[in-house]
C-alpha positions as CSV (number, residue, x, y, z in Angstrom):
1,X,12.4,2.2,-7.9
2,X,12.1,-1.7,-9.3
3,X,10.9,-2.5,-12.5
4,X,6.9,-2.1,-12.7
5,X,4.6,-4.4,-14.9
6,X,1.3,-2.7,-15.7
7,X,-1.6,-3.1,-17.7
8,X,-1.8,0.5,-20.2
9,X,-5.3,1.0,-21.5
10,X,-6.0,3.4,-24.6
11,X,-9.0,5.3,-24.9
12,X,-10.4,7.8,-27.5
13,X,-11.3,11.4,-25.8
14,X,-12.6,10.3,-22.7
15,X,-8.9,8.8,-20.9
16,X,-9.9,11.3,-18.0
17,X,-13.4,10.3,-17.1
18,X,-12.4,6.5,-18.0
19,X,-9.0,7.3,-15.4
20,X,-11.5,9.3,-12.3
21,X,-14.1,5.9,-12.9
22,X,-11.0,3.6,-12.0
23,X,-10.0,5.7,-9.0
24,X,-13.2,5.6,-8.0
25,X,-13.6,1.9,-8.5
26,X,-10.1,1.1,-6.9
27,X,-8.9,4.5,-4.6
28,X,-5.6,5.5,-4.7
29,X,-3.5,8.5,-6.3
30,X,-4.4,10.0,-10.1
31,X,-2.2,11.7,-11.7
32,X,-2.9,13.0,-15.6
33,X,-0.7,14.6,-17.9
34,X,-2.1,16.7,-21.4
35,X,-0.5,16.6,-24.5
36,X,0.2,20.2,-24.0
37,X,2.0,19.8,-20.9
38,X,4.0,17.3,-22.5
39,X,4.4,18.7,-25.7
40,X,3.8,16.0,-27.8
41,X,2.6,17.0,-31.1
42,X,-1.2,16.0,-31.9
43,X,-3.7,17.8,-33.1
44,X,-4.9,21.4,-31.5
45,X,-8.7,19.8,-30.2
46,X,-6.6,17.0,-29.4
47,X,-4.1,18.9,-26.5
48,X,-6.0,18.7,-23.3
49,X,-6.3,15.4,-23.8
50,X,-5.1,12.7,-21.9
51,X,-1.1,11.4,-22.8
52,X,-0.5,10.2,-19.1
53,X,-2.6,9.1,-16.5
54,X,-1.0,6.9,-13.7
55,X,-3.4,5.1,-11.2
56,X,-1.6,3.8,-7.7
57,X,-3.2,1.9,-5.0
58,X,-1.7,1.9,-1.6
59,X,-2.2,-1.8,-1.6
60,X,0.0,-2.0,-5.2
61,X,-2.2,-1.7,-8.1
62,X,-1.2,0.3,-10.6
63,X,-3.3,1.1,-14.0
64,X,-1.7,3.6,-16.7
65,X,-4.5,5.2,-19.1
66,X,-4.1,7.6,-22.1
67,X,-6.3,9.2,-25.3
68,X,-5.0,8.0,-28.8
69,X,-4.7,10.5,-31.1
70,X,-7.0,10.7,-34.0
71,X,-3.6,9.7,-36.2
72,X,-3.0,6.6,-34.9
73,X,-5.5,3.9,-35.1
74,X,-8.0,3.0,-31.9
75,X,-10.7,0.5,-31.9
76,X,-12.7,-0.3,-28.9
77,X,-11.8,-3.7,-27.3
78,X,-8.4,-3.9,-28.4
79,X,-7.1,-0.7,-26.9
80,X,-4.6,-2.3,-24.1
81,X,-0.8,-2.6,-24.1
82,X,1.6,-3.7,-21.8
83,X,3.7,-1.4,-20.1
84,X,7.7,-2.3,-18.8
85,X,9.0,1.1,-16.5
86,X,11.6,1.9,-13.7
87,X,14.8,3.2,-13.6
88,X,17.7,0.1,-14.5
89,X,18.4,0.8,-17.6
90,X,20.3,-2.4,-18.4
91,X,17.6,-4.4,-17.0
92,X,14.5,-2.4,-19.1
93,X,16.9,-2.7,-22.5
94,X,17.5,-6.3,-22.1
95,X,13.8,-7.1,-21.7
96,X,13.8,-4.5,-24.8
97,X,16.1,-6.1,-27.0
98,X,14.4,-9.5,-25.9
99,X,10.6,-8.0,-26.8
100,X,11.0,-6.3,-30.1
101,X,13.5,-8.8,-31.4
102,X,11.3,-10.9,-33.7
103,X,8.8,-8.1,-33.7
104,X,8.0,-4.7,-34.6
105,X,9.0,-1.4,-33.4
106,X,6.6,1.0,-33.6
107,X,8.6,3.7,-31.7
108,X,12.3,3.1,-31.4
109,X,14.2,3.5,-27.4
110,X,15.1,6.9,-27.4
111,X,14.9,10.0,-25.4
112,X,11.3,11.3,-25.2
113,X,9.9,14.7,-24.9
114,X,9.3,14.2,-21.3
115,X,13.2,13.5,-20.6
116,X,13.0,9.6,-20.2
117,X,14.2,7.0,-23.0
118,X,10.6,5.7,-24.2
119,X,10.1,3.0,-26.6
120,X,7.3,1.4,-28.3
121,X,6.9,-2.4,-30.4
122,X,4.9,-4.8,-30.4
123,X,6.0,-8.7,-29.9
124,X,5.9,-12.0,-32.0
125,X,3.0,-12.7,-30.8
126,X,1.3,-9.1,-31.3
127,X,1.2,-8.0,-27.5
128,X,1.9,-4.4,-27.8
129,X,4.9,-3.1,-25.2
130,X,5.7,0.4,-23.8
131,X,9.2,0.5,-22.0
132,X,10.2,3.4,-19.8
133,X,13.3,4.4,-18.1
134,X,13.1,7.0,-15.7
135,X,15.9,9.1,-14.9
136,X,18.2,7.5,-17.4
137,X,18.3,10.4,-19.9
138,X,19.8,12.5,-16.9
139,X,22.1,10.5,-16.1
């Protein structure tokens, strides 16, 4: 798997009808993930919401989606970050140590819930990154 660059867009309770729109605009293969399933702690009426939803087009688009939970802070418009995922691990935690160097990290690079080492920051110039290994917390 190479190294993926995708847009990430944020939504607040409706991530699944927002996610089923796109793949209706653009085609391709859905796939959605709950809070529950991934056992991420949010609120109870917040669980079957969205924390994962992947959008793949034959001809190579890719859109990742998600709900924010009522403890972090959404507003309409800015709800986008940029997300960094595949499975080199030196490669994603160069481009890592590059991003959040002179910025802020919101969620340090560390194993997540869901067995991958996940991280969160947001850059100098306050584009919010999402980096994902896959795989490399098996390995």
């Amino acid at each position: 798997m190479t190294t993926r660059l995708n847009p990430y867009l944020g939504f607040r309770g409706n991530a699944k009808d927002a996610m089923e729109f796109y793949q209706s605009v653009f085609g391709g293969d859905l796939t959605l993930s709950t809070f529950r399933e991934s056992g991420v702690g949010v609120e109870e009426a917040e669980l079957d919401q969205i924390m994962h939803g992947s959008l793949v087009t034959d001809g190579g688009l890719a859109l990742m989606g998600s709900d924010t939970p009522s403890h972090i802070e959404f507003r309409a418009g800015t709800n986008h970050q940029v997300s960094l995922s595949g499975e080199d691990e030196a490669e994603l935690s160069g481009y890592w140590e590059k991003l959040s160097s002179a910025g802020t990290i919101t969620m340090p690079l560390n194993k997540a819930p869901w067995g991958d080492i996940f991280g969160m920051c947001t850059d100098k110039y306050g584009v919010p990154w999402l980096v994902n290994i896959s795989g490399a917390a098996q390995a």
